[in-house]
N, C-alpha and C positions, 0 to 999 in steps of 0.2 A: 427718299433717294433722289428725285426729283430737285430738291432745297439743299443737296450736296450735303445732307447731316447723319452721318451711319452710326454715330449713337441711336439716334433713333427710329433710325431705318431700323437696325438691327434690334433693338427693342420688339418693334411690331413684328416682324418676320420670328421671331422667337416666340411670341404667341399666338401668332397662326399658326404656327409646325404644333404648339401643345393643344392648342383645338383642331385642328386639321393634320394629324400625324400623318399620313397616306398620301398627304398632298405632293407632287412630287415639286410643282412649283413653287410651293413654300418654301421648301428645303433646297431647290436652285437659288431662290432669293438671299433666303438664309447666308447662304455657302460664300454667293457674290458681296455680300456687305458684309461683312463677317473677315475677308480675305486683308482688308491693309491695317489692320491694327494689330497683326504682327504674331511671332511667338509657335515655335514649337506645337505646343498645347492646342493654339486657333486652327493650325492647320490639321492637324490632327482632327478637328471639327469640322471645320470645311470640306474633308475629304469625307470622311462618315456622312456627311447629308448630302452630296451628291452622288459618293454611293448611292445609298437608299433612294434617291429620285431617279437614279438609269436602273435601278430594281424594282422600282415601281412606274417606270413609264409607261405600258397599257399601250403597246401601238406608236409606243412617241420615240423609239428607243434611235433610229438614226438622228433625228431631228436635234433629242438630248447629248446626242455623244457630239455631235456637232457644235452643240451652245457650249460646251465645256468651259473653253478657252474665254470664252466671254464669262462665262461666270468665275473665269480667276483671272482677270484680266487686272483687279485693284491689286495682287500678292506682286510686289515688288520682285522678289529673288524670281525670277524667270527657273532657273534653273531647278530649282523645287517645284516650278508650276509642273514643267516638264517631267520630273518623278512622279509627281502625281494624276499627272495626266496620263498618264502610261501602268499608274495602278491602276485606276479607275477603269484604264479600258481594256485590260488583260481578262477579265473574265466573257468583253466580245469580240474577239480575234477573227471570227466568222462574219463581221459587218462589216463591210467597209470604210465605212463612217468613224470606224474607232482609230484606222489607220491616219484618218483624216487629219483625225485631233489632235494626234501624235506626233503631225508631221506639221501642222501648225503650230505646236508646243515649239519643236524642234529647232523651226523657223526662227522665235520669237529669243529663244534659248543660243541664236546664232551658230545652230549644229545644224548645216545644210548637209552635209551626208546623212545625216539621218534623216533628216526631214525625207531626202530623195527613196533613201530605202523602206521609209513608211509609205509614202506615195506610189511606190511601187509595188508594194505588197497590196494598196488597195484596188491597185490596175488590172494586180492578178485576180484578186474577186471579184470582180467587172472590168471586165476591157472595153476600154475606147468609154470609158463614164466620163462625161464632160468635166466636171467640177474636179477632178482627178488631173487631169491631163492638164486643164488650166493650171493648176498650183505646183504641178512636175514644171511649167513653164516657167514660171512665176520662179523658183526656185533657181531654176539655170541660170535665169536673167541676174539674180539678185548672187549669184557668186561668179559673175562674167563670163558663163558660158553661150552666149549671142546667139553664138553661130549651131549650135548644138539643140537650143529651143527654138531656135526657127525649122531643124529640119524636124526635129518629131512632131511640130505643128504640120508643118508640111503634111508628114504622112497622114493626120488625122484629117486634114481637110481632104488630101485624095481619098478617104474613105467615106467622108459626110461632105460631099463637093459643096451641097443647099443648108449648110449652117454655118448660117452669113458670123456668129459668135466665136466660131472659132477661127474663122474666115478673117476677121478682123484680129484677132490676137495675134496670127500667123504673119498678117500686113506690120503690124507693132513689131512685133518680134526681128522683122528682117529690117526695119530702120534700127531698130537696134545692134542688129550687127552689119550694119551699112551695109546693104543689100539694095540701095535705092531706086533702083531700076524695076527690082522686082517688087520691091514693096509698091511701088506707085502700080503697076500691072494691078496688085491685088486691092488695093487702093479704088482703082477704079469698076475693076467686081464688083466690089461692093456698092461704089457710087450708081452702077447702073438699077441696082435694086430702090437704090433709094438718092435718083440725080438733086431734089432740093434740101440733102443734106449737109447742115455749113459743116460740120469737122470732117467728113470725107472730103465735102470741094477743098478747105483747108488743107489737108494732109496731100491732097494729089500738087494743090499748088504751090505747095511748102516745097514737097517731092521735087516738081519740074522746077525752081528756083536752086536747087542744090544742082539737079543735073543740066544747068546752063538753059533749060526751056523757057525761056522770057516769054513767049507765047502763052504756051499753056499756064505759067504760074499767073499770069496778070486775068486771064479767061478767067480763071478759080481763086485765085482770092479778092477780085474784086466783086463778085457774083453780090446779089443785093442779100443772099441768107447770112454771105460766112460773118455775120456779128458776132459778139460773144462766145468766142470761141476759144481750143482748147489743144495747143502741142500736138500731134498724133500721136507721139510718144507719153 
């Protein structure tokens, strides 16, 4: 896999599934190298052993519906990943993680309504789950709703005020829908947690150069950290 050669990657992973049938990893492997040489028939195959490895995950079963998407990441037609992503995870409708996958598929599939209504269904089986909320945001952002992922960020941060990660997402989110006043506010939240940060000093002194603050942009981005650094957006 490593050597970029899935002849015979795919070779080896074929004979560890026949000595190691149970394995579920073998048959993730399998599935993943297996997926770009194409064909009705292959996918058909791919889908059958990754079945059998979220059948037999043992404990692993969020973890596996989550790798899904990576493991058909080489199948070109998106749009098939997404059928299959979506059989595969109909017998765990009860996990959230299956939602995940589906809404990831979705993504990738360029169907953001769906993506958003799989993200939402996983919010109903855990509300306020971080990895959830992130990708509802992610999702707004990536079909120009700006202003719309910045307030359900909002809301989540007035519920986890001390989780500086969503804390930051919510600061992104409102540069992204030029909100610059308030993003630098949350901007610098965050910078008090952590003041020898270069892309918080960056992002406040990006911030004050948009909003005419020649003071504060020159204070923060000439700071001796903000080297290599990185957009706030």
């Amino acid at each position: 896999m490593y050597s970029r050669n899935p002849q015979m990657a795919g070779e080896a992973a074929s004979l560890w599934v026949e000595v190691a049938p149970n394995s579920e990893e073998a048959r993730r492997i399998l599935a993943g190298v297996g997926g770009p040489t194409g064909g009705a028939a292959n996918l058909d195959n791919v889908q059958t052993h990754l079945a059998r490895a979220l059948a037999q995950s043992n404990g692993r079963l969020p973890q596996n519906l989550l790798g899904l998407n990576r493991a058909l990441a080489g199948i070109p037609d998106k749009d098939a990943v997404l059928r299959i992503v979506q059989r595969l995870t109909e017998p765990y409708l009860d996990v959230p993680e299956a939602y995940i996958a589906r809404a990831q598929a979705a993504m990738v599939a360029q169907d953001p309504m769906l993506a958003l209504g799989a993200v939402d269904l996983a919010l109903q089986l855990r509300p306020g789950w971080e990895p959830a909320v992130m990708l509802k945001a992610q999702i707004l952002q990536h079909s120009g709703a700006n202003a719309e992922a910045a307030r359900q960020l909002e809301a989540e941060v007035q519920r986890n005020p001390d989780n500086n990660a969503l804390r930051l997402a919510y600061a992104r989110a409102l540069v992204s829908a030029q909100r610059f006043e308030d993003a630098r506010s949350e901007f610098r939240r965050l910078l008090a947690f952590s003041p020898n940060d270069a892309e918080l000093l960056y992002a406040v002194g990006l911030l004050s150069a948009q909003l005419d603050d020649k003071a504060e942009a020159e204070s923060t981005t000439c700071a001796p950290s903000t080297t290599a650094i990185r957009n706030p957006t």
